[in-house]
VOGU-3710 file (C-alpha; in Angstrom, 3 decimals, decimal comma):
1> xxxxxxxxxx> -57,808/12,479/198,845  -61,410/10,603/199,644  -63,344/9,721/197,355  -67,505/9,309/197,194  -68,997/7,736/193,986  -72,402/7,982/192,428  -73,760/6,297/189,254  -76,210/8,278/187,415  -77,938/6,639/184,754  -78,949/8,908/181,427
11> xxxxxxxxxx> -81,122/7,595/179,040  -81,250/10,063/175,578  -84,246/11,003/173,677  -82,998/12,471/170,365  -81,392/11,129/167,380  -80,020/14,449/166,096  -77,124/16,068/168,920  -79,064/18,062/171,324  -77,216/19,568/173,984  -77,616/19,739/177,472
21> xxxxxxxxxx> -76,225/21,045/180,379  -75,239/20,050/183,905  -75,163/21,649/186,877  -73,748/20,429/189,552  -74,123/20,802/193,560  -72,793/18,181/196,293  -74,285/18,700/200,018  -72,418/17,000/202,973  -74,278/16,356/206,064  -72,140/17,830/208,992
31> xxxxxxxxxx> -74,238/15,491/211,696  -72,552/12,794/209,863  -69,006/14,193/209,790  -68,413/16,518/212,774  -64,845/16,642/212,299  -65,105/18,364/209,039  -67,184/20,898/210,567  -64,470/21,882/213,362  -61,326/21,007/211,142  -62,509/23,493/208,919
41> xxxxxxxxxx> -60,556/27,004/208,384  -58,854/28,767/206,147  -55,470/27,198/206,425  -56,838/23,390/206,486  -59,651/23,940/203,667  -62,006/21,470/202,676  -61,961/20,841/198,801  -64,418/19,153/196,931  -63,761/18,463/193,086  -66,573/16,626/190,997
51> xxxxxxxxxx> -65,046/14,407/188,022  -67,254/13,132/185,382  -65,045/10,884/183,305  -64,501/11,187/179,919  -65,947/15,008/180,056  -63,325/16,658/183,055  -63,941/18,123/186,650  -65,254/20,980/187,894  -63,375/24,140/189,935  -62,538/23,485/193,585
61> xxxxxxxxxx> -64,568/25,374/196,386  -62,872/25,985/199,431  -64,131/26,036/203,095  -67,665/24,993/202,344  -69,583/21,519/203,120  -72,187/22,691/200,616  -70,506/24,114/197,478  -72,312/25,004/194,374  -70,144/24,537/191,464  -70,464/27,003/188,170
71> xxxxxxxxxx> -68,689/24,230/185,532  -70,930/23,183/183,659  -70,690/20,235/180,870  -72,527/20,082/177,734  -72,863/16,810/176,871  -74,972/14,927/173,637  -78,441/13,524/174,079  -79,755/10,864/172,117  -83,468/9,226/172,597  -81,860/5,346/171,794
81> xxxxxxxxxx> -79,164/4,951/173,449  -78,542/4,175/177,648  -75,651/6,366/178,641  -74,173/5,608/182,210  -72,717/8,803/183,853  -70,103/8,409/187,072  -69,505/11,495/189,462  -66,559/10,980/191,791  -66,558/13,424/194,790  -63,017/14,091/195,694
91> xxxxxxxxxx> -62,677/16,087/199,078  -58,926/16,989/200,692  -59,703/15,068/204,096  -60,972/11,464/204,087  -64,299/10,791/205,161  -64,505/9,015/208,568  -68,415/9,330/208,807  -70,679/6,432/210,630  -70,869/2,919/209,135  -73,960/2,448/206,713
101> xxxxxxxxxx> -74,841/6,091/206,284  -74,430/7,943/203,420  -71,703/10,702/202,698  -74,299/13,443/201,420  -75,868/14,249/198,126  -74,889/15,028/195,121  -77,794/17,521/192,907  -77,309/17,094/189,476  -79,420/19,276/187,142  -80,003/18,888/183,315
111> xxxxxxxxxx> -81,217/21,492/180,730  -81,743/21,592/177,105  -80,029/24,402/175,399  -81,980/26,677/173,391  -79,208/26,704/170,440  -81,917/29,257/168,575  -84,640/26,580/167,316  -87,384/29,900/166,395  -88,344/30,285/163,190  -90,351/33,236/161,837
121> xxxxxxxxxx> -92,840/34,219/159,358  -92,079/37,520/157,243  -94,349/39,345/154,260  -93,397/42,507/152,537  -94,872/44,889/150,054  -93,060/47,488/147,937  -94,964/50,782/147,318  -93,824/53,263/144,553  -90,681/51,847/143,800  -88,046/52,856/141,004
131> xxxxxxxxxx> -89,120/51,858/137,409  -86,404/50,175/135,528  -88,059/48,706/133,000  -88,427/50,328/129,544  -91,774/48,860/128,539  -93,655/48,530/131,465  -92,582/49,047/135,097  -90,422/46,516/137,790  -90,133/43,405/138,407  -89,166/43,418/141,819
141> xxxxxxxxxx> -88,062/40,768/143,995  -86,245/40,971/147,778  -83,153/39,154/148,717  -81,965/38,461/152,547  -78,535/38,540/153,796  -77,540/37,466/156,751  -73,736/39,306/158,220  -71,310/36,956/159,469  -68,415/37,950/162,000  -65,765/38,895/159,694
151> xxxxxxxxxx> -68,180/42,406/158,124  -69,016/39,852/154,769  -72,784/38,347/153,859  -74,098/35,371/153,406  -77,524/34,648/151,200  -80,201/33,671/153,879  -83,021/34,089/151,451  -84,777/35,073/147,883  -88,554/36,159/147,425  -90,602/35,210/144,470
161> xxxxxxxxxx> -90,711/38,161/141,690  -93,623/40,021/141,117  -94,035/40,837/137,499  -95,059/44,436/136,091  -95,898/46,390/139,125  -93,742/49,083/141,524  -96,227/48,135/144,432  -95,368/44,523/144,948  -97,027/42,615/147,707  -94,535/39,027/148,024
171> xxxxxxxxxx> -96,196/36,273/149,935  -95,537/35,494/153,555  -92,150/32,952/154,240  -90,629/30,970/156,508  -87,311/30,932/157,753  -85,704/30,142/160,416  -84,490/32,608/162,634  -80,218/31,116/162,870  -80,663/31,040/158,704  -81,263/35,388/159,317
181> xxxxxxxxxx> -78,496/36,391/161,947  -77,478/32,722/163,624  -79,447/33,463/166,934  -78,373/36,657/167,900  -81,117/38,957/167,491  -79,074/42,315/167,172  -77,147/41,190/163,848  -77,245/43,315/160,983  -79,411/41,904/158,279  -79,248/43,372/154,895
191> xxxxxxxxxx> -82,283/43,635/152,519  -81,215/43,915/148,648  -84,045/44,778/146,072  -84,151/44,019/142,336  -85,543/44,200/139,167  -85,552/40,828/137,481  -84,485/40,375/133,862  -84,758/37,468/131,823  -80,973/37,740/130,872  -80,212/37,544/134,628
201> xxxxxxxxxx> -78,606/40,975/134,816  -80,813/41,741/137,564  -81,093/45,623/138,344  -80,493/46,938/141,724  -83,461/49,170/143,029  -82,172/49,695/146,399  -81,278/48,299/149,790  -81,933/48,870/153,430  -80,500/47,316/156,492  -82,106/45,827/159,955
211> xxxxxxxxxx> -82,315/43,206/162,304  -84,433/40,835/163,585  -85,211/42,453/166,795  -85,747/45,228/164,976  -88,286/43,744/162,872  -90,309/42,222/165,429  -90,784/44,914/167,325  -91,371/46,949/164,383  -88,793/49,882/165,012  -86,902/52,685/163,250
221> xxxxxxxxxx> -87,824/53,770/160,161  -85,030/54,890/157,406  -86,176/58,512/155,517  -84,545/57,924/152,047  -86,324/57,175/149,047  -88,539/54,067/147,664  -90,853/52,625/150,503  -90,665/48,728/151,554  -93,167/48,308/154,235  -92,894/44,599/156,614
231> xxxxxxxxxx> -97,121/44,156/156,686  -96,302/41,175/159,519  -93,403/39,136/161,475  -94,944/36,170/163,294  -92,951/34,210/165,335  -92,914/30,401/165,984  -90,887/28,452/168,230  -89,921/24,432/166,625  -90,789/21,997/169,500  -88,247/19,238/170,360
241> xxxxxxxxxx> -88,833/15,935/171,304  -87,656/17,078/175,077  -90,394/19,942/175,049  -92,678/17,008/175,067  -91,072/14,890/177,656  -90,355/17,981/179,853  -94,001/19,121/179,327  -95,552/15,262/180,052  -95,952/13,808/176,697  -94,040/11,248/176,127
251> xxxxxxxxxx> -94,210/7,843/174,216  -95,465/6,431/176,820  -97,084/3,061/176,048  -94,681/0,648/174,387  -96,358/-3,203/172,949  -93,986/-5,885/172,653  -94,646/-9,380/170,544  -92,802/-12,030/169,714  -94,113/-14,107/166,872  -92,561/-17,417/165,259
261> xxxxxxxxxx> -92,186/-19,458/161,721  -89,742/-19,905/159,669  -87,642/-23,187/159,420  -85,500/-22,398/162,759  -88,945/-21,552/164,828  -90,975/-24,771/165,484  -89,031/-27,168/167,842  -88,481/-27,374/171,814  -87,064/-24,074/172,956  -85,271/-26,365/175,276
271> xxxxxxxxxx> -83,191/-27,570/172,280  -80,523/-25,290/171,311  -81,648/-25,743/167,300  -84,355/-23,490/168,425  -83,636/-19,788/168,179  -86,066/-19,332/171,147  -83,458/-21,895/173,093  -83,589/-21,322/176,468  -79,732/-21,443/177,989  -79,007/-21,064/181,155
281> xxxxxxxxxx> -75,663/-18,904/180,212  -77,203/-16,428/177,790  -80,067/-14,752/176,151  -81,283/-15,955/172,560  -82,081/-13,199/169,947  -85,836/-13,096/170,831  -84,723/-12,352/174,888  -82,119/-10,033/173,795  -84,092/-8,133/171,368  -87,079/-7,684/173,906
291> xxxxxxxxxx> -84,361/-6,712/177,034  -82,977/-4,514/174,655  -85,283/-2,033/173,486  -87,403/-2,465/176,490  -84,916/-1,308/179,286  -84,856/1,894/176,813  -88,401/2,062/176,429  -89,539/1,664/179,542  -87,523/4,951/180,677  -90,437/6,921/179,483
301> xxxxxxxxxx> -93,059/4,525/180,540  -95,310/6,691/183,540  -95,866/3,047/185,273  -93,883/0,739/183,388  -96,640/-1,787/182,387  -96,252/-3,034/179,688  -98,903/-5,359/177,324  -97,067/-8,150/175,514  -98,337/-10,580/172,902  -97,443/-13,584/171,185
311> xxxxxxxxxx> -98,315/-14,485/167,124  -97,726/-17,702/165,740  -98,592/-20,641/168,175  -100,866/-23,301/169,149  -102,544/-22,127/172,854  -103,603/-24,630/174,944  -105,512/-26,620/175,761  -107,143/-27,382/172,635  -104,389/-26,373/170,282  -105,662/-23,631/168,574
321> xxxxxxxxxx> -103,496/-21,224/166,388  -103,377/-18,059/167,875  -101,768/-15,056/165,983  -102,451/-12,646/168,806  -102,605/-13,762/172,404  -101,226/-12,799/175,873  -97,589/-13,758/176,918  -98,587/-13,909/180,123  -101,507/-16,378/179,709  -104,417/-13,497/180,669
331> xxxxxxxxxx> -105,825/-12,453/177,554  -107,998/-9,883/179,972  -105,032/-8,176/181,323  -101,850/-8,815/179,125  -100,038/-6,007/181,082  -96,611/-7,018/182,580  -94,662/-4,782/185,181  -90,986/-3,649/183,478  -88,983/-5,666/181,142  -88,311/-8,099/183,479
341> xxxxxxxxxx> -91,994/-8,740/183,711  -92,104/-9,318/179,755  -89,011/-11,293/180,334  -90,777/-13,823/182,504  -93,900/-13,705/180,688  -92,049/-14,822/177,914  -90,181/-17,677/178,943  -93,194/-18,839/180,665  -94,942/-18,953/177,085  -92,457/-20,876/175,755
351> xxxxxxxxxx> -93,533/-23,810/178,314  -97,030/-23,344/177,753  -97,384/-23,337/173,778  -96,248/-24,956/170,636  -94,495/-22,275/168,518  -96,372/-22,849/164,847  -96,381/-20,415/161,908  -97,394/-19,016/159,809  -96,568/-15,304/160,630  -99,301/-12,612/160,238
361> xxxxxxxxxx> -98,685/-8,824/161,478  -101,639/-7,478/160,825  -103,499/-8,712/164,191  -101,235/-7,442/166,678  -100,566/-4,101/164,737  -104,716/-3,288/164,433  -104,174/-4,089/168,357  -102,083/-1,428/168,925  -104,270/0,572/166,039  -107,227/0,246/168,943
371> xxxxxxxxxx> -105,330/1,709/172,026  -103,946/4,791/169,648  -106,656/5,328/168,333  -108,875/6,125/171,768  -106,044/8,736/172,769  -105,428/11,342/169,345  -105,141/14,159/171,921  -101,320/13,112/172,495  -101,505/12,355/175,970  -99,954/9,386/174,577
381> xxxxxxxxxx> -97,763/7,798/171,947  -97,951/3,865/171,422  -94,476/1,975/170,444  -94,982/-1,145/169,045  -92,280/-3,860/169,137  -92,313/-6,844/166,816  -89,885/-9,856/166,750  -89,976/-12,555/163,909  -87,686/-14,767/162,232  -90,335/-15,485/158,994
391> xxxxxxxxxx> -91,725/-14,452/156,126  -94,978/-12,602/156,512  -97,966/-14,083/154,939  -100,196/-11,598/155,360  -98,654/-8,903/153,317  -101,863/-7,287/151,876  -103,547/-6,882/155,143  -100,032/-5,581/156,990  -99,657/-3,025/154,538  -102,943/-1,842/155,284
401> xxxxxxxxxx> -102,787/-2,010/159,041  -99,924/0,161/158,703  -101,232/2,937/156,329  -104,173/3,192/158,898  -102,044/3,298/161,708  -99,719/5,960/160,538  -102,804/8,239/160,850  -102,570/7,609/164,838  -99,867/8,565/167,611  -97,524/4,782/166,591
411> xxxxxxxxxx> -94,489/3,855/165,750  -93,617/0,025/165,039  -90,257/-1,490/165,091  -89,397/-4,827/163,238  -86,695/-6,745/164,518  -86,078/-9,734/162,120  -83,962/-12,350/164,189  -82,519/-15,665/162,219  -80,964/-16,597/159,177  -84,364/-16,086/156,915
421> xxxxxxxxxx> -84,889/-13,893/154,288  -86,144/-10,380/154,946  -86,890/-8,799/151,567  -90,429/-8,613/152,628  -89,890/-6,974/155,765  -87,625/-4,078/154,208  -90,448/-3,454/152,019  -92,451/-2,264/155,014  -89,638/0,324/155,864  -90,521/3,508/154,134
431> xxxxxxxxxx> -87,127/5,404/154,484  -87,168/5,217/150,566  -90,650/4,863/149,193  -93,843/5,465/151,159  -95,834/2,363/152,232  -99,314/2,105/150,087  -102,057/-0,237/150,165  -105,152/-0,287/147,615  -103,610/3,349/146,167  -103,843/5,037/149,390
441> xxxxxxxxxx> -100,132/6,216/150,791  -99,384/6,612/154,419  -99,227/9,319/155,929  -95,961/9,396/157,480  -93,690/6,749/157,989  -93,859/4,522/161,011  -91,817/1,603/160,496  -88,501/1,219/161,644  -87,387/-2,662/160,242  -83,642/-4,178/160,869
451> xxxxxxxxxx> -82,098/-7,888/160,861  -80,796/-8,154/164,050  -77,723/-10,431/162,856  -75,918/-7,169/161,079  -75,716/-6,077/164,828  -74,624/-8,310/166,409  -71,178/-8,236/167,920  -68,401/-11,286/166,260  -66,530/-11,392/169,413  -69,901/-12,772/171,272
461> xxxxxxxxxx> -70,590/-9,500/173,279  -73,877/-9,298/174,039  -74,196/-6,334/175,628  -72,773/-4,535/172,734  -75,006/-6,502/170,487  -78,065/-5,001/172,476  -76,532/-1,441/172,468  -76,149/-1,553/168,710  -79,662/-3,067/167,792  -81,239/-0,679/170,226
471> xxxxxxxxxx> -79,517/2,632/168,356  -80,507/1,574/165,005  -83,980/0,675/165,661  -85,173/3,683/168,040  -83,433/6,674/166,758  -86,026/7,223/164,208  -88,793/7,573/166,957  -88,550/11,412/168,147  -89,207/12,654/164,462  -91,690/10,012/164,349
481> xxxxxxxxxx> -93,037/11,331/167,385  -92,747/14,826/166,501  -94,288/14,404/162,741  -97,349/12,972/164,595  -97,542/16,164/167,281  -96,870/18,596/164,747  -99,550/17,548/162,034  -101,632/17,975/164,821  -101,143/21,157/165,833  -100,017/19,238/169,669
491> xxxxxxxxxx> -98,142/21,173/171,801  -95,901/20,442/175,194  -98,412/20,575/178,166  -96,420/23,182/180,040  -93,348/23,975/178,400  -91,182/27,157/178,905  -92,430/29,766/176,866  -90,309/30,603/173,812  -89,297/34,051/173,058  -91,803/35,862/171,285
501> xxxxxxxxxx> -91,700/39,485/170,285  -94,268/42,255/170,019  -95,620/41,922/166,710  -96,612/45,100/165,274  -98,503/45,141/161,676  -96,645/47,213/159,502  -93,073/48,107/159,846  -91,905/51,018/156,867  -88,321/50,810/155,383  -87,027/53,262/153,384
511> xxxx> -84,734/51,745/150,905  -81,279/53,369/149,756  -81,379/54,022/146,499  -78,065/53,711/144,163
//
């Protein structure tokens, strides 16, 4: 057996599983082997097996140079994490092709399944229904079930009741459309209603039976007795963080800083008591932080330029304290090309200024504040990274830099790096109680804060170090991302268009009646 290797390198958008699929096709060039095309035949076949390890292989074709295979592997996709995909191409007769050229090429396509992500919006009214009540009339409420595979229901959903009436109108819900029949649109769905009593010994007014399709399209009608009527179905497709990449928005723009104070900051990065230490046999937290996200990041980046700042030194030449200026020296263009161009803007820095605290956020986050807030139409969605090792002194004013920005299309990831005290910094994290600043509450939560020493591998791997730190501290930007679009009322610019029914207005039931 030959083999013919290609790396394919995957980076993941989304922090909950989303699947996706790959299809796989491998082309040979028959100018480059012309014995395969003459050696081949039915009794000397040509096989070609595609092995993605960790995942399996696909079926082998025979007698083709071009096969297209029908395995497909569904495989987890996650916005922080790098994954590194191998195909080996395995074929029966070994490749004897010219020196320096390539063996062929192998296609490899990759979809998002749909895995049902509709939900829609139902309202009912009743009209004439049964009076059960002996003072007065009904109290009539509507409960969903959904049928599961083995004939038994499941509760998908309870209306509000509507006191003292036999013509109820309930107001309009949403639910989503897997919560009804779990995707498949033909399911049965059955419809219960009751009269509500206080005692909880509801009393059953009737029932009727449908299905989704059936309901959007607004077919069928049953002739028995009391009258439920559907007055609308409206349908509405929940965006993922893919429908935005696949459609061109993306977060696109990414700001790194590095910023310094703290008893381990000040000093000659030269001097390995520094934790901005320069070695020439591996990266120090700041580098490794930056290389970190930033080879993620950058992904999703349409040109890969990237503005980085500084915070916390004295700029030459008249020693100045600077809490936001340009790594890179060019305070008129403090774009760098990739990660490695941040990477060499910021070692450059560190020969060029005197680290010097103290530490204040708020400058380089009302930067970023300025670029979002030009582009609200989500064309693009700003990422800022900030590094520090000290305690902020500027708390008020960060607090309020923040609950502005989390009106605009931002995120902003802390990474604390050094043995200091964080307390501060968590405080800035709203995954437990929303940021506020002069009683005003942001409007979503944008921060994303972790100490990058409770990632950091004990057995000195760095690499691993830099995969863990990057996992934590970007898997909350999709929802992030998504909150902002979907406030907004932002959709994909061309995404495929979601199933959507004919919506008819009214839709008449007739319930079963016990």
């Amino acid at each position: 057996m030959s083999n013919c290797s290609a790396s394919y390198r995957h980076t993941r958008p989304y922090a909950p599983c989303v699947l996706h699929l790959l299809y796989i096709t491998a082309f040979t060039d028959p100018d480059l082997f012309p014995h395969l095309e003459s050696t081949l035949a039915v009794s000397d076949p040509l096989l070609l097996v595609l092995v993605v390890p960790q995942y399996g292989r696909t079926e082998v074709i025979d007698n083709t140079l071009n096969p297209d295979f029908v395995h497909k592997f569904i495989m987890d996709y996650f916005f922080e994490e790098r994954q590194n995909l191998r195909f080996d191409l395995r074929l029966e007769k070994p490749l004897i092709g010219i020196p320096g050229k390539k063996c062929g090429t192998v296609i490899v396509r990759a979809e998002e399944l749909t895995n049902c992500r509709e939900s829609v919006m139902l309202q009912f009214c009743g009209n004439k229904l049964d009076k059960k009540d002996f003072f007065g009339k009904s109290d009539p409420f509507l409960v969903f079930y959904r049928s599961n595979e083995d004939g038994s229901y499941t509760i998908s959903h309870k209306t509000e009741v509507v006191k003292n009436t036999l013509d109820p109108v309930w107001q309009a819900f949403k639910i989503p459309v897997r919560a009804l029949c779990n995707g498949d649109y033909d399911r049965s769905i059955k419809v219960e209603v009751y009269d509500w009593d206080r005692d909880g010994g509801h009393d059953f007014i009737g029932e009727f039976s449908t299905s989704y399709r059936e309901m959007s399209r607004g077919q069928t009608q049953f002739h028995i007795y009391e009258v439920v009527t559907l007055l609308s179905c409206l349908v509405d497709s929940e965006l993922s963080f893919l429908d935005f990449i696949k459609g061109g928005r993306s977060p696109v723009a990414a700001l790194l800083t590095c910023g310094s104070s703290g008893p381990c900051a000040p000093g000659n990065p030269s001097q390995p008591t520094s934790l901005h230490y320069m070695s020439p046999y591996q990266l120090n937290a700041y580098a490794m932080a930056l290389r970190a996200v930033g080879e993620i990041i950058q992904d999703y980046d349409s040109d890969k330029m990237f503005p980085a700042l500084g915070f916390g030194a004295k700029l030459p030449p008249d020693g100045r304290v600077s809490h936001e200026f340009a790594l890179n020296g060019n305070p008129q263009n403090p774009y760098c090309s990739g990660i490695e161009g941040v990477m060499e803007a910021y070692y450059q820095s560190l020969k060029s200024v005197r680290l010097y605290g103290p530490t204040h956020f708020s400058p380089v986050i009302n930067h970023v504040a300025r670029y979002a807030s030009a582009v609200t139409d989500g064309s693009q969605y700003f990422i800022l990274l900030i590094i520090s090792d000290g305690v902020i002194t500027d708390m008020a004013q960060t607090k309020e830099s923040i609950v502005n920005a989390a009106s605009l299309p931002m995120s902003i990831i802390i990474v604390g790096v050094g043995p200091a005290e964080f307390d501060e910094m968590i405080e800035l994290d709203g995954d437990e109680e929303r940021i506020s600043s002069q009683g005003r509450l942001a409007e979503r939560d944008i921060v994303q804060f972790v100490p990058f020493r409770d990632y950091v591998d004990r057995r000195g791997n760095h690499i691993l170090s830099m995969a863990r730190l990057a996992k934590e501290v970007l898997a909350e930007i999709p929802d992030q991302f998504l909150s902002y679009m979907r406030t907004r009322g932002i959709k994909p610019g061309t995404s495929p268009p979601p199933y959507t029914p004919a919506i008819h207005p009214l839709l008449t039931r007739r319930v079963s009646r016990i």
